[in-house]
C-alpha positions in Angstrom: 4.0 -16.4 -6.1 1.9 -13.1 -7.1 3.5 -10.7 -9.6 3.1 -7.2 -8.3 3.2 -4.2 -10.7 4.7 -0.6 -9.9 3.4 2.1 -11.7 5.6 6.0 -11.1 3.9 9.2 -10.9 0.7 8.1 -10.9 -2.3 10.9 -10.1 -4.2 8.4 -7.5 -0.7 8.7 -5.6 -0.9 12.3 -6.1 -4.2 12.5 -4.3 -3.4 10.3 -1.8 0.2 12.7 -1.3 -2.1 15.7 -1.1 -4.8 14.0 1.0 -1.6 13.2 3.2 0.2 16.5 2.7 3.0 14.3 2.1 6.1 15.5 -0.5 5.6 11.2 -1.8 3.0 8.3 -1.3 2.2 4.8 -2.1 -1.9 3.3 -2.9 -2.3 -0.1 -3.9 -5.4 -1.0 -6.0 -5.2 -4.7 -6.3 -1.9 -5.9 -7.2 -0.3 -3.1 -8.1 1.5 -0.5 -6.5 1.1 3.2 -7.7 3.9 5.9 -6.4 4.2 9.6 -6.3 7.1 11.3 -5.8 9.1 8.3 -5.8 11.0 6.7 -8.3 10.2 2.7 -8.3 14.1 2.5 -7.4 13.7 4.7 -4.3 10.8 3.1 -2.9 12.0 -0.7 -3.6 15.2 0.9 -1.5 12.6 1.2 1.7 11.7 -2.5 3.1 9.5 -1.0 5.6 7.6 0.6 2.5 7.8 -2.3 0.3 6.3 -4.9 3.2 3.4 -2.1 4.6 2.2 -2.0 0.6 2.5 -5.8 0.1 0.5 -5.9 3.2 -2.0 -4.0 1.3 -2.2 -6.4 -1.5 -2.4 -9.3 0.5 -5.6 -7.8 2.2 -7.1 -7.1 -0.9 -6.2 -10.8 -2.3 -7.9 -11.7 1.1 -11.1 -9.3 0.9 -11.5 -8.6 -2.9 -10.4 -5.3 -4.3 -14.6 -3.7 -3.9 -14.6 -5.0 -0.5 -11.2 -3.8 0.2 -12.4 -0.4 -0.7 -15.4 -0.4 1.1 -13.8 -1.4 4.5 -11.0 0.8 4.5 -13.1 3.7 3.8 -15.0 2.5 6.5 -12.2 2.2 9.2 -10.3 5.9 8.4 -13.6 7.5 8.6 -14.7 5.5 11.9 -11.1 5.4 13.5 -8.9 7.7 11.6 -6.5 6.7 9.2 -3.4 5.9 11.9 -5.7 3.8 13.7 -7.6 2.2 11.4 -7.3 -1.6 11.6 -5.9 -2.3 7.6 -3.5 0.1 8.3 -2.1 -0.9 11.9 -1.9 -4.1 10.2 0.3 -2.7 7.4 2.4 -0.9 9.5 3.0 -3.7 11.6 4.2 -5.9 8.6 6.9 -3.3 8.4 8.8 -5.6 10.3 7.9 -8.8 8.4 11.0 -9.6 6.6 9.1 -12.7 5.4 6.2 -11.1 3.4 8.3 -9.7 0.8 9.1 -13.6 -0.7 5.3 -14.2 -0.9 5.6 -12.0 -4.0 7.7 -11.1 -7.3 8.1 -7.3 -8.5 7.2 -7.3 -12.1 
């Protein structure tokens, strides 16, 4: 089982908020989860949250956290963010109630 950190009010969240023009946002880097305008309590409250950012890490366990990087910069800029394929597939985990006992929230 893979311990997964949560960091609050972290400034890559920020950017990504802003970037998003979003009031609160979740990045993972690796295996750990940084938030922006959320408490860790508020966004462990969201399942639909929790499983689209453990999708996340379980990509980057899959691809490595450079190649990770490299490819979903890739996708948003050659389909858009909403479409690009590491992020369908996140969203689709939404629904995964399995995904979230793959992992233990340190």
């Amino acid at each position: 089982m893979l311990s997964v950190k949560i960091k609050e009010r972290a400034w890559i969240a920020c950017i990504a908020a802003r970037k998003l023009k979003a009031g609160n946002a979740a990045i993972v880097i690796g295996n750990t989860i940084y938030l922006y305008g959320v408490t860790r309590a508020g966004f462990l409250s969201n399942p639909a949250w929790l499983r689209h950012e453990l999708k996340h890490v379980e990509q980057y366990r899959r691809l490595s956290i450079p190649v990770f990087i490299i490819v979903y910069l890739y996708q948003c800029l050659r389909f858009g963010y909403t479409n690009a394929p590491l992020e369908l597939a996140a969203r689709q985990a939404e629904a995964d109630e399995g995904i979230t006992g793959n992992y233990r929230i340190a």
